[in-house]
N, C-alpha and C positions, 0 to 999 in steps of 0.2 A: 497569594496563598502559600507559596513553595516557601518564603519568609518566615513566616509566621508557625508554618510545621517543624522549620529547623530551630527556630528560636524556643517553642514548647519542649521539643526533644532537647535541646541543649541546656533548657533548667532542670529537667525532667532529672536527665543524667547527671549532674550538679548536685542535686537534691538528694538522690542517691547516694550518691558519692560522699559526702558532708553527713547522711545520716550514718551508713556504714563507720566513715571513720569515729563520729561522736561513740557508735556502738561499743567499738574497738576499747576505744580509750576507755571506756565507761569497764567495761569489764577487766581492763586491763590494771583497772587503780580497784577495782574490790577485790581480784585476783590478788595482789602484790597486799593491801590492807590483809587479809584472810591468812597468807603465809607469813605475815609477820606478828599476828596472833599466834600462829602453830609457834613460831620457831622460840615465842617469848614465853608460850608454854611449858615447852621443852629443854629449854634450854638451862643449863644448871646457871646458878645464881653467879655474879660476879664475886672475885674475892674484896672483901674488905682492906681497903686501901692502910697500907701499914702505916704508924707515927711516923711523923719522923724526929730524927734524934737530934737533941737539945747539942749545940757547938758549944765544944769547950774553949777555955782560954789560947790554947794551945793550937787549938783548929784555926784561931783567930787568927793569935799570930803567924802560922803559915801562911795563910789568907794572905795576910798585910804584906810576908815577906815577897810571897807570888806577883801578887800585885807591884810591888816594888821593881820586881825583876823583868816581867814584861816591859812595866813603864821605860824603864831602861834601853831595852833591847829596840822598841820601837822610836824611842829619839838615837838611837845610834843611828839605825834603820833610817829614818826620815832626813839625817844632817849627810847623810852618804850618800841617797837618791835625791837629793834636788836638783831643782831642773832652772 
């Protein structure tokens, strides 16, 4: 008998436990939904994202020359640190 009363109280208290937290969460995700309705309400609009600007030839060949100079710098780099 003493079995079987501790065993009822121990789903008993489980069952509890398991419903509280389902509760919890349940209120806790329409909570976080509901302020994220307010705050999408209120909130002013993002700005629209600017063009962006067409490269000129000139951008280009900086570009190329950059790249150039890096390339450079890292085989000097790489022929100094080998192992």
């Amino acid at each position: 008998m003493q079995g079987t009363s501790l065993l009822e109280e121990g789903l008993a208290l489980m069952g509890l436990g398991m419903g509280f937290v389902f509760v919890f969460l349940t209120v806790l995700v329409i909570v976080t939904t509901l302020m994220s309705l307010v705050i999408r309400r209120f909130a002013p609009e993002p700005p629209a994202p600017a063009a962006t600007p067409t490269r000129s030839p000139a951008s280009a060949r900086q570009d190329d020359e950059l790249m150039a100079v890096i390339g450079a710098a890292l085989h000097r780099y790489r022929q100094r640190h080998r192992r």
